[in-house]
PLY file of the C-alpha trace (Angstrom):
ply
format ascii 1.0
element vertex 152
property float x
property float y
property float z
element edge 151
property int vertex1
property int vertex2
end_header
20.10 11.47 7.81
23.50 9.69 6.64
21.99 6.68 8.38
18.31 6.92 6.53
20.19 7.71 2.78
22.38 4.36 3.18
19.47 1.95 4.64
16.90 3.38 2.22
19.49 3.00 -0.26
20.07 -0.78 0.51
16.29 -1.48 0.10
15.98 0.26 -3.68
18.83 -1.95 -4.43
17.11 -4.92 -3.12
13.36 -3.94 -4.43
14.86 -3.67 -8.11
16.98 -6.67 -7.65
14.28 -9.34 -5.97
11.05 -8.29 -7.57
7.48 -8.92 -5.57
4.77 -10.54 -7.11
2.08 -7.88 -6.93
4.60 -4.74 -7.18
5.73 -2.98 -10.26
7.77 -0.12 -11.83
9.13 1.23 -8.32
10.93 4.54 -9.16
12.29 7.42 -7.07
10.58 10.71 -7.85
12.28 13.37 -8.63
15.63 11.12 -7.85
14.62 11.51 -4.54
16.15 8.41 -2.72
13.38 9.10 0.26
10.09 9.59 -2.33
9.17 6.14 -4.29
6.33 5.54 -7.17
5.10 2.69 -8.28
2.25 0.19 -9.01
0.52 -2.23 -6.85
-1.63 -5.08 -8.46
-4.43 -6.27 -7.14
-4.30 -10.03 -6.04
-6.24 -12.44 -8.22
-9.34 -13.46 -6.44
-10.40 -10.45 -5.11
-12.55 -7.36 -5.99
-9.06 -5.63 -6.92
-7.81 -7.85 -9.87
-6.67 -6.54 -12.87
-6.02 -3.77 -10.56
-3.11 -1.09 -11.09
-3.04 0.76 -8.11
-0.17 3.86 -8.15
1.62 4.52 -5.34
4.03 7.00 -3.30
6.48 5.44 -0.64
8.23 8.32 1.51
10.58 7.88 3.91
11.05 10.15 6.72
14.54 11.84 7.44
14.59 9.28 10.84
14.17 6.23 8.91
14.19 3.20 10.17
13.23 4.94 13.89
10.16 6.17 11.68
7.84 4.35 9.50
7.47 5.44 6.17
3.75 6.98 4.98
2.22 4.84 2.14
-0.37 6.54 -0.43
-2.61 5.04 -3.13
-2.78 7.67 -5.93
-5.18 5.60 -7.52
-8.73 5.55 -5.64
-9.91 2.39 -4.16
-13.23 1.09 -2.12
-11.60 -1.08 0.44
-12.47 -0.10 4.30
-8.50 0.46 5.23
-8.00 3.20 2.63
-9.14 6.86 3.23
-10.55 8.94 0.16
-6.83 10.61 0.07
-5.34 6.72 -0.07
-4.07 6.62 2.69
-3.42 3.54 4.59
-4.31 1.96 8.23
-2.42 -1.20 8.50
-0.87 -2.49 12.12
2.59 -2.56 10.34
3.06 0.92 9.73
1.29 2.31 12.77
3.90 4.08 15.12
3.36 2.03 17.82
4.00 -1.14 16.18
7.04 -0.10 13.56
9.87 -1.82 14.12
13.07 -0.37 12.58
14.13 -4.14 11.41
11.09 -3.94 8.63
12.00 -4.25 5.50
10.33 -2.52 2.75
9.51 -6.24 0.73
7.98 -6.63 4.14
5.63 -3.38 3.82
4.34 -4.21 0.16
3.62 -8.08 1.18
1.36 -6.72 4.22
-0.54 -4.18 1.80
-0.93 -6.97 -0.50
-2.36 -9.43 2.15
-4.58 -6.43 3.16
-5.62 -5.98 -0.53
-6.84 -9.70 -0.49
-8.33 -9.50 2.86
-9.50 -6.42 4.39
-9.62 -5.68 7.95
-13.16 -4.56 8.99
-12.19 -4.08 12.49
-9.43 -1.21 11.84
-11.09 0.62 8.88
-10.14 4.11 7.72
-13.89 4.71 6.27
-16.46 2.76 8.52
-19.10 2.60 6.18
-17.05 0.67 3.75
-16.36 -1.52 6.51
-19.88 -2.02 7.25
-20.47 -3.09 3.56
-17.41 -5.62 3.99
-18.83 -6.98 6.74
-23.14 -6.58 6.68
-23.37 -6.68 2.96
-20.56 -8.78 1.35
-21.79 -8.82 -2.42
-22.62 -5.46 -2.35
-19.38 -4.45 -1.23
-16.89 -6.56 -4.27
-19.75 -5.22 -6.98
-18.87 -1.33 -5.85
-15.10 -2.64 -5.47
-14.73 -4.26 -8.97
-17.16 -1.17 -10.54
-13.90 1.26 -8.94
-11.34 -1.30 -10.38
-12.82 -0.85 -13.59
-13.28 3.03 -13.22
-10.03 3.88 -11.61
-6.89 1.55 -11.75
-7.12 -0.75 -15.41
-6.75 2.15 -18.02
0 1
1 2
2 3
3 4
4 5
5 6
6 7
7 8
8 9
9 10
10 11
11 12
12 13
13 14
14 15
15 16
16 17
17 18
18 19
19 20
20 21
21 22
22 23
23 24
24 25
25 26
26 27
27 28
28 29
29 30
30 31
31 32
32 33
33 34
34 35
35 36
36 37
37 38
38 39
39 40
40 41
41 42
42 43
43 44
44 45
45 46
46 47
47 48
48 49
49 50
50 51
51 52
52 53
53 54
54 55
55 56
56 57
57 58
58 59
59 60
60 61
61 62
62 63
63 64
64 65
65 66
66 67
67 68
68 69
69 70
70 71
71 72
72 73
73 74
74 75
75 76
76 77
77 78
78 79
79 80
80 81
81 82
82 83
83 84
84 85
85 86
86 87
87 88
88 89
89 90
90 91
91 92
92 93
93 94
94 95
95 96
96 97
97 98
98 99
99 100
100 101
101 102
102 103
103 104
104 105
105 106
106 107
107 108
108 109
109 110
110 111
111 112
112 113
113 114
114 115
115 116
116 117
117 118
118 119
119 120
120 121
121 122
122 123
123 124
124 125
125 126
126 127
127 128
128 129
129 130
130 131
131 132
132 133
133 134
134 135
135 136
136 137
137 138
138 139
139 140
140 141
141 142
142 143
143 144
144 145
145 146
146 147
147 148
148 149
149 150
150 151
């Protein structure tokens, strides 16, 4: 756990030194150094502008040998976010984790995913369907959520 304290550490330091485009007010909760909160903006150019999405970051007692599990608080209609907000993105799935990720790494690939969903790995197929078999239906019902859930 000495290990996971000092690395997840390192990359607070470095996500309140370097900010990201796209990623604001990153706090620990509680002062929890293995809990984050923050904000995640949707990308201009998408259904998710003007955006504020909140998240929670937590890191697992075996970090970096163990992903951490990233939650939108904030609802969302995009096909690789579950009803509870969570996530499906290659990056964080077991199999592909890589201890070497960095956590800039993480909210640059959820970003990327904001601005281009991936119909093909969804969380809630029938959002995916609308991505893919009904395109302008799907960013009306994403911008009507923007404006419902994440710009007050």
């Amino acid at each position: 756990m000495a290990q996971a304290t000092k690395r997840i550490t390192a990359e607070y330091t470095l996500i309140s030194k370097e900010r990201i485009n796209g990623v604001s007010e990153v706090e620990l909760v509680d002062d929890n150094i293995f809990e984050w909160a923050g904000y995640i903006h949707g990308p201009q150019g998408t259904p998710y502008e003007d955006g504020r999405f909140r998240f929670r970051l937590a890191y697992p007692d075996n970090f970096p040998f163990k992903a951490p599990a990233f939650q939108l608080k904030t609802p969302i209609y995009h096909p690789n976010f579950d009803p509870e907000g969570n996530i499906c993105i290659g990056l964080l799935k077991s199999e592909s984790w890589k201890p070497t990720t960095r956590v800039t790494q993480i909210f640059q690939a959820i970003l990327q995913l904001l601005a281009e969903p991936n119909p093909d790995d969804p969380l809630d197929a029938s959002i995916a369907n609308d991505y893919s078999n009904n395109r302008s239906d799907f960013i009306k019902t994403a911008k009507d959520s923007v404006y419902k859930h994440a710009t007050h």
